[in-house]
VOLUMDREN-402610 format. One record per residue (C-alpha): residue number from 1; chain; x, y, z. Coordinates in pm, whole numbers, plus 50000, padded with zeros to 5 digits. Layout:
N
R num cadena    px    py    pz
R NUM      A     X     Y     Z
...
END
This chain:
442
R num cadena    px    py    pz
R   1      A 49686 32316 25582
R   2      A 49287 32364 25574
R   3      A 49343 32333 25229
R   4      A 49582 31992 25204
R   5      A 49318 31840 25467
R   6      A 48987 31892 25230
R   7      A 49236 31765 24906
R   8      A 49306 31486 25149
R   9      A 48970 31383 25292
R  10      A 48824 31382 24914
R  11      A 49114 31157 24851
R  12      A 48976 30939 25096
R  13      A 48603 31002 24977
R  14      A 48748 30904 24664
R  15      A 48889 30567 24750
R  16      A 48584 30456 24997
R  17      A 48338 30511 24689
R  18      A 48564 30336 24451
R  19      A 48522 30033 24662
R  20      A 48177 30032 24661
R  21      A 48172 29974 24290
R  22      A 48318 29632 24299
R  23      A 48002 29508 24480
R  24      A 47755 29420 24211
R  25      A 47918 29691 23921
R  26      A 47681 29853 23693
R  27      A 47414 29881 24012
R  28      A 47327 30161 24234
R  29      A 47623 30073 24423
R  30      A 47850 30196 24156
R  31      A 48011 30499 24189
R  32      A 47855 30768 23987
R  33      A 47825 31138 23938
R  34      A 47630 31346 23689
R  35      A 47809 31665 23549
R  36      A 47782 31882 23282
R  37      A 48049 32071 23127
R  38      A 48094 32239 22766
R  39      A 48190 32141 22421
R  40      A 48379 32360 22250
R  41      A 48396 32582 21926
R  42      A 48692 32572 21717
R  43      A 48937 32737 21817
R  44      A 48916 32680 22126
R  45      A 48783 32551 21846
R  46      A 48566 32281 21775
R  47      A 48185 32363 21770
R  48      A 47997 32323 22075
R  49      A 47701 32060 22128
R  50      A 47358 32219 22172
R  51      A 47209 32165 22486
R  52      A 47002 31831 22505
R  53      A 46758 31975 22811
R  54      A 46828 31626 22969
R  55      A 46701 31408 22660
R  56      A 47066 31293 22590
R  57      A 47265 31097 22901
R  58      A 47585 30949 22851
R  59      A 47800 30724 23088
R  60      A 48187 30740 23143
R  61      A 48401 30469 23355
R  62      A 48733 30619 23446
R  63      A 48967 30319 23565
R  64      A 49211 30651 23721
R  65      A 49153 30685 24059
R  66      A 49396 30938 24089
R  67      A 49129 31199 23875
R  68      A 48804 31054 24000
R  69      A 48739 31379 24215
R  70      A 48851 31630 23916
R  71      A 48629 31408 23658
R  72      A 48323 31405 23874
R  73      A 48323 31781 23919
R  74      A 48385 31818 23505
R  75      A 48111 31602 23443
R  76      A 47885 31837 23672
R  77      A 48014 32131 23514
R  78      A 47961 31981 23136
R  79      A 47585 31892 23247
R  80      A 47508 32260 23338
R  81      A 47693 32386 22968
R  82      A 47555 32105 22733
R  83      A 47249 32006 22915
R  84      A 47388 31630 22797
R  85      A 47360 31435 23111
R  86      A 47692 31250 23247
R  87      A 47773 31017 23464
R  88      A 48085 30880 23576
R  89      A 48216 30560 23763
R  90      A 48493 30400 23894
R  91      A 48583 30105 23981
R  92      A 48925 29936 24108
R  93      A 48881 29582 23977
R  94      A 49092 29487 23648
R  95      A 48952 29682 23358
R  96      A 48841 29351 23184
R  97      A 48699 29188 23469
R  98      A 48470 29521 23509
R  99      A 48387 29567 23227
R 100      A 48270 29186 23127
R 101      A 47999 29213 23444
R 102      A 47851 29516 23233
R 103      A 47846 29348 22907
R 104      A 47694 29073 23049
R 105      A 47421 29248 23192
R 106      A 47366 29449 22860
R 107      A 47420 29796 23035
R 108      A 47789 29932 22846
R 109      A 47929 30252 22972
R 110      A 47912 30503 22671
R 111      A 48257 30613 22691
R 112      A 48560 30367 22809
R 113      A 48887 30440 23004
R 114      A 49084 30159 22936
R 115      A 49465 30041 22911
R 116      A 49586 30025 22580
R 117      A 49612 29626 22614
R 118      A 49208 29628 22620
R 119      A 49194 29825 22279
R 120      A 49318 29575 22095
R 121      A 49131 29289 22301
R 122      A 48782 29471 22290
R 123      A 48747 29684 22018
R 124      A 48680 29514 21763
R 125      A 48391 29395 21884
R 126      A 48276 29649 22152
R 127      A 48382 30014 21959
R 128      A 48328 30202 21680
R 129      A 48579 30350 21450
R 130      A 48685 30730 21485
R 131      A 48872 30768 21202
R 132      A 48679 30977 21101
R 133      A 48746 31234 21401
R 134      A 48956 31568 21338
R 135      A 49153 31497 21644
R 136      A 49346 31176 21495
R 137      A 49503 31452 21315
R 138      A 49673 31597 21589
R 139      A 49767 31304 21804
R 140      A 50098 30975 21759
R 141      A 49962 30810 22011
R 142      A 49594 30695 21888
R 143      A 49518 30328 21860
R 144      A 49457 30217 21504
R 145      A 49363 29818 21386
R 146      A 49371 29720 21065
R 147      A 49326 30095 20956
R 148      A 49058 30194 21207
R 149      A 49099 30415 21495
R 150      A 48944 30310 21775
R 151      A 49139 30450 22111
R 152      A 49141 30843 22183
R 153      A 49477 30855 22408
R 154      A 49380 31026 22759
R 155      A 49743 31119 22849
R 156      A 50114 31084 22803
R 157      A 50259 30921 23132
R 158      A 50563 30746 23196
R 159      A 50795 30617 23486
R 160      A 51120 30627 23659
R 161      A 51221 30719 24010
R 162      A 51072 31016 24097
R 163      A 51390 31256 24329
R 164      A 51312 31611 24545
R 165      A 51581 31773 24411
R 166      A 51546 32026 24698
R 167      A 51584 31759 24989
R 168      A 51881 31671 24823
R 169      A 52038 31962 24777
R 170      A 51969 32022 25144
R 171      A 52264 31805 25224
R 172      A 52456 31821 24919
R 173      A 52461 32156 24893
R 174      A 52483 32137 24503
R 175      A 52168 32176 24257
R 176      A 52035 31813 24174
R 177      A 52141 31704 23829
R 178      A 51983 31323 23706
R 179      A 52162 31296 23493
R 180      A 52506 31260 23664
R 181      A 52345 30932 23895
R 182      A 52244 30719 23580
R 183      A 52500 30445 23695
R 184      A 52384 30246 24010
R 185      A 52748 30326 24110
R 186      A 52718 30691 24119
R 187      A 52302 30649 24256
R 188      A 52421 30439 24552
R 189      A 52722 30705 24615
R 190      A 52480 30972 24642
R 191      A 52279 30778 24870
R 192      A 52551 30700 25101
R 193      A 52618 31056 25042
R 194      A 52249 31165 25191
R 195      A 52256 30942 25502
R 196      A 52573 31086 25611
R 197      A 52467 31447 25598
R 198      A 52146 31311 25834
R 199      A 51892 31176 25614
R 200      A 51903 30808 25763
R 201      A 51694 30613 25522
R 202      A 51619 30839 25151
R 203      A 51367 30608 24961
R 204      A 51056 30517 24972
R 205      A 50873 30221 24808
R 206      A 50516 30156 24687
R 207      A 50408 29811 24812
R 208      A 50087 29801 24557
R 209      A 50103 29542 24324
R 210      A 50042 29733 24011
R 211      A 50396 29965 24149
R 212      A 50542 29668 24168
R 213      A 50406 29399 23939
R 214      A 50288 29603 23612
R 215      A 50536 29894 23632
R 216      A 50854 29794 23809
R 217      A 50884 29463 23716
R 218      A 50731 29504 23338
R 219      A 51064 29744 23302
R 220      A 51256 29439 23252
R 221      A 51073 29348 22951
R 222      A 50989 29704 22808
R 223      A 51390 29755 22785
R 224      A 51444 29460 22586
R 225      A 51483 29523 22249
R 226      A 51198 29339 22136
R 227      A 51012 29280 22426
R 228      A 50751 29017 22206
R 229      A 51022 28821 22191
R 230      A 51150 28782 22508
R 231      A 50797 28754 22650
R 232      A 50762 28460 22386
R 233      A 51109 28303 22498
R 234      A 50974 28340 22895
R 235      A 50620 28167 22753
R 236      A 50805 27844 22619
R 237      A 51059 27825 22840
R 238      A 51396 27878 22632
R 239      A 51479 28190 22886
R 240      A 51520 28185 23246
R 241      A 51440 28545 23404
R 242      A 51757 28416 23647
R 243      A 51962 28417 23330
R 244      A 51820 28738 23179
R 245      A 52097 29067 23208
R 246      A 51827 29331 23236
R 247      A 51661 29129 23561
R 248      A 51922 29121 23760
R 249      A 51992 29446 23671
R 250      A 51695 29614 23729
R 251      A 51670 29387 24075
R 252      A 52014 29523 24149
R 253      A 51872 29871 24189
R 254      A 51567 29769 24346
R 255      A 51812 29586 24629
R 256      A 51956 29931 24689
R 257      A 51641 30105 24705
R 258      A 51477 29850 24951
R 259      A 51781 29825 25156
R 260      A 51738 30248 25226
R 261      A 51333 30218 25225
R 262      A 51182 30444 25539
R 263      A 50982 30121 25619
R 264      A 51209 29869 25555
R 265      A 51102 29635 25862
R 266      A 50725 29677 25742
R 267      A 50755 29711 25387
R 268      A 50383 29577 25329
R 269      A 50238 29800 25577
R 270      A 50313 30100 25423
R 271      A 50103 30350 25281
R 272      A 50072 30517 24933
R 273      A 49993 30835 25084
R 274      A 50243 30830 25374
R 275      A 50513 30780 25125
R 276      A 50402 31025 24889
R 277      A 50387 31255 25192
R 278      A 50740 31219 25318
R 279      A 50900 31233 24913
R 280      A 50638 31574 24901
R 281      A 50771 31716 25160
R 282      A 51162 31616 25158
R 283      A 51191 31393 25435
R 284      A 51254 31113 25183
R 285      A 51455 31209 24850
R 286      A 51342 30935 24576
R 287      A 51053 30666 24503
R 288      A 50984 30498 24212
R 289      A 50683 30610 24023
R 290      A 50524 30813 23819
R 291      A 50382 31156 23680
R 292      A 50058 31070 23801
R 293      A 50153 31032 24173
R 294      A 50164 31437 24130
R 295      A 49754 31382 24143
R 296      A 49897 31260 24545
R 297      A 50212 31459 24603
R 298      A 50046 31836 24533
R 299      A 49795 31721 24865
R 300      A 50079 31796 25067
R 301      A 50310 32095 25144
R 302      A 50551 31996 24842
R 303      A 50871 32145 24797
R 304      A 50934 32341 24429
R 305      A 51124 32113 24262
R 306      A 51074 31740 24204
R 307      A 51109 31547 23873
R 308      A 51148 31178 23765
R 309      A 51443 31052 23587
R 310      A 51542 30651 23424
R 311      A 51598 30390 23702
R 312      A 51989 30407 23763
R 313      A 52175 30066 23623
R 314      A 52497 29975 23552
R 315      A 52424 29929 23209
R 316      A 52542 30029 22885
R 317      A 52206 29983 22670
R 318      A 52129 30378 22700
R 319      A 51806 30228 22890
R 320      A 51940 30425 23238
R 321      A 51890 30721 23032
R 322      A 51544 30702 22908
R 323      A 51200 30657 23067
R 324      A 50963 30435 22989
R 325      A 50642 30547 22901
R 326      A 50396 30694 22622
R 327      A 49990 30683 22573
R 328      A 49860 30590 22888
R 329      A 49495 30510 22903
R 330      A 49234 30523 22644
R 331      A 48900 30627 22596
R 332      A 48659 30410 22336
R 333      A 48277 30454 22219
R 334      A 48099 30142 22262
R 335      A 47919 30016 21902
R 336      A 47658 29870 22153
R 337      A 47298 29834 22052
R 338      A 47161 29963 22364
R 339      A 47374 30278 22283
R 340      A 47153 30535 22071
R 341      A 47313 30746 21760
R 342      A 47257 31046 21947
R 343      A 47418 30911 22229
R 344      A 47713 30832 22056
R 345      A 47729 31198 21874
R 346      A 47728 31342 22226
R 347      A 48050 31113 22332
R 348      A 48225 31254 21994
R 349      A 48140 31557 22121
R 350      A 48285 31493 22458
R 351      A 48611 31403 22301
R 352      A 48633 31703 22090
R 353      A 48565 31956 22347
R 354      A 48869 31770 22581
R 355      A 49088 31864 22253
R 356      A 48973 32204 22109
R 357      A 48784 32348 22357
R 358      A 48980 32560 22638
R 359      A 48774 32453 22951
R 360      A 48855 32061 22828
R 361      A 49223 32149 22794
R 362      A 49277 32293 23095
R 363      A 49059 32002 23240
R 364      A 49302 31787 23130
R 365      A 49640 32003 23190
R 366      A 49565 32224 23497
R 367      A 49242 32004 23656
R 368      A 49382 31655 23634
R 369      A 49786 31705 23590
R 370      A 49805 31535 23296
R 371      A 50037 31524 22986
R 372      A 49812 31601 22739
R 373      A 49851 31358 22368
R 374      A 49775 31642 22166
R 375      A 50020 31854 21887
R 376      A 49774 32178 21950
R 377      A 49712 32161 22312
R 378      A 50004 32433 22389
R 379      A 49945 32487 22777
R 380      A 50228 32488 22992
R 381      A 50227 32134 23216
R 382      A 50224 32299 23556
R 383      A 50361 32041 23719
R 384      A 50690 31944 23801
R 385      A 50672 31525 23742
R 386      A 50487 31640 23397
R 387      A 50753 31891 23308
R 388      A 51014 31576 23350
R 389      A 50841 31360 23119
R 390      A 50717 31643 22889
R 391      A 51138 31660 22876
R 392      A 51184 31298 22755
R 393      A 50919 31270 22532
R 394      A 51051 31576 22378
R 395      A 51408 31474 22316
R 396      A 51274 31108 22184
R 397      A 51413 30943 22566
R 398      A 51098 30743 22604
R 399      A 51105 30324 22563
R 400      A 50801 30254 22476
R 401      A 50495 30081 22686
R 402      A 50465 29723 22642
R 403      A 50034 29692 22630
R 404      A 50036 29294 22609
R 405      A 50062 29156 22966
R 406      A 49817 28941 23073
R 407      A 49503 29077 23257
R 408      A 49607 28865 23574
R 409      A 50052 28960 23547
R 410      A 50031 29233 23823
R 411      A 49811 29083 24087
R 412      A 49985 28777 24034
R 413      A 50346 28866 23980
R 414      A 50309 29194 24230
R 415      A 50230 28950 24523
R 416      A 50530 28778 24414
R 417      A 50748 29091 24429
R 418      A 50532 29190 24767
R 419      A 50731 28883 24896
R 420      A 51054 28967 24799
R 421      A 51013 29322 24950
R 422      A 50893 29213 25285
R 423      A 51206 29023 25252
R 424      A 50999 28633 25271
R 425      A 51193 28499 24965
R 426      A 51471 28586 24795
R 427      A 51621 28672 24436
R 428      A 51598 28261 24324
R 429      A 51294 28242 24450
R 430      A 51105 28566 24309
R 431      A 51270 28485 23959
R 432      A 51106 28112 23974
R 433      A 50781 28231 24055
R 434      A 50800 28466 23748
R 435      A 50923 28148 23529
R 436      A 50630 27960 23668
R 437      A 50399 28223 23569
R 438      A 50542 28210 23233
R 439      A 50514 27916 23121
R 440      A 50117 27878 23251
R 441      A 50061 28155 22984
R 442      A 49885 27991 22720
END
């Protein structure tokens, strides 16, 4: 328990100094942390950088706050190895938005976390090509324009309703199998199935707008065959998200899961970590999510076996069989001028030692729970949400990420959805603020 409360109180460390950063980013007010760590010889394998003695600092901005604590103490560690200086920040305001107060006052980050929407929106003018770089060997899921490479992909993640197979079982009495629930039919059986062996309500639902607004609700387009296209038809007007099949099928499940949500009659005041807490620890047995809420689940006393499997639907488009997901986040070297050469070698090296060297693997893997991008990173993903999606992405069952929504669609749309959870409008009403949304897209 001494142990959960120091995970959780740097949790909370974590989150105060993130909000710092949106007042005045770039200033001393900015989160930041200088680390050290090493950069690796082939084999674990590429060669390592030689030490700089301080003359070389670089900056990183990580836009995951769920690895802000693991990438503070890496950067410490690489600073001690290398002797190259690094800092890293965070900040919780949109990507773009952050990063447009630092161009503007000339001061870049050398390295870039970003979505994979800002890639193709930024680098073209803000990074420099990697094509270069052995590790575009070895990944899929690198972000190319026009023949350059310009994103280094941080992480496979993807999404789906994350179960406790052991809570479940609990009442069952039978070992949890997914993949006999795809049907909304057989996933509201089960339910029904859990509250009459005691467990009275057996979801839980994230009431943050990005849960809600850029993953839950961005499912509807993502399992659309050609999601461009639909987005387009939702743009001009031609389709009605009333109208659309995969809506009010995807809303259909959502119904079920907020009419069994713990905190139903204060949906809004719920907290991340409360619900994370009660699916940890079996007292809930699903939530919709993904494999990094494991960086908030393993802060608690977890039970062994959790996974994530598709969003149940009545459907027969094979989408309640797959999740959706792939490269999640990106980092990118900024071209800037106010960025020296050397600076930028000791960023390539940075990269390379997270690939080829064994401390920057298991950084990635073991440190920060992540699904690494990489053919000849071979470590075992040690946990269980990563196992799931490791599954998927193995057997081809992942729809693909759709990296075009507008900057503003979650804040905006994620309200929206905030008032259909807390129950202050209804299914008409959340679909014609989507509509509206739309069709102000320009």
């Amino acid at each position: 328990m001494k142990k959960n409360l120091k995970k959780l109180m740097a949790m909370g460390l974590t989150i105060a100094l993130g909000a710092t950063t949106l007042v005045g980013c770039g200033s001393s007010s900015s989160t930041q942390n200088t680390a050290g760590s090493s950069a690796a010889s082939e084999a674990g394998e590429a060669a390592a950088p030689a030490a700089s003695n301080g003359d070389v600092s670089i900056t990183i901005f990580n836009s995951k706050m769920e690895i802000q604590d693991q990438m503070v103490e890496m950067a410490e560690k690489y600073t001690e190895k290398t002797g190259v200086n690094v800092e890293v920040y965070y900040s919780s305001d949109t990507v773009a938005a952050h990063l447009s107060t630092k161009y503007a006052s000339n001061d870049p980050y050398t390295i870039a976390m970003v979505d994979a929407k800002d890639i193709y929106s930024l680098a073209q003018e803000h990074a420099i090509d990697l094509s270069d770089e052995k590790w575009v060997g070895d990944t899929s899921a690198a972000i190319a324009i026009d023949g350059k490479t310009y994103g280094f992909p941080v992480c496979v993640e993807a999404r789906g309703v994350i179960y406790n197979a052991d809570a479940i079982k609990n009442i069952t009495g039978e070992d949890f199998d997914p993949s006999k629930y795809s049907t909304l039919k057989d996933f509201k059986a089960l339910i029904d199935q859990l509250k009459a062996g005691g467990m009275e309500t057996p979801v839980g639902i994230m009431k943050e707008d990005w849960s809600l607004g850029a993953h839950y609700l961005a499912e509807v387009y993502e399992q659309h065959d050609d999601p461009d296209a639909f987005v387009t038809s939702l743009k001009d007007g031609s389709q009605k998200i009333a109208d659309d099949a995969k809506f009010n099928s995807m809303m259909d499940t959502f119904d079920v899961l907020k009419e069994n949500n713990y905190a139903a009659s204060s949906a809004i005041s719920a907290e991340r970590e409360v619900t994370e807490q009660k699916l940890a620890e079996g007292e809930i047995a699903f939530m919709f999510g993904g494999n990094w809420d494991w960086s908030v689940i393993n802060a608690y006393d977890y039970t062994e076996n959790m996974g994530i499997m598709p969003v149940p639907q009545d459907t027969d488009d094979g989408s309640n069989t797959k999740l959706v997901g792939g490269g999640s986040k990106y980092f990118f070297i900024d071209s800037a001028e106010s960025i020296t050469d050397e600076q930028r070698q000791a960023a390539k090296d940075f990269l390379n030692w997270l690939v080829y060297d064994e401390e920057g693997q298991s950084f990635l893997v073991n440190d920060c729970a992540l699904v690494p991008a990489f053919s000849n990173i071979t470590l075992p993903v040690s946990d269980p949400l990563g196992n799931s999606v490791k599954g998927y992405a193995d057997k081809g069952l992942l729809i693909d990420n759709y990296n075009y929504l507008p900057d503003d669609h979650y804040a905006k749309l994620g309200a929206s959805f905030q008032k259909y959870l807390a129950g202050e409008s209804d299914r008409a009403a959340f679909a014609g603020e989507i509509d509206s949304y739309w069709t102000s897209q320009k």
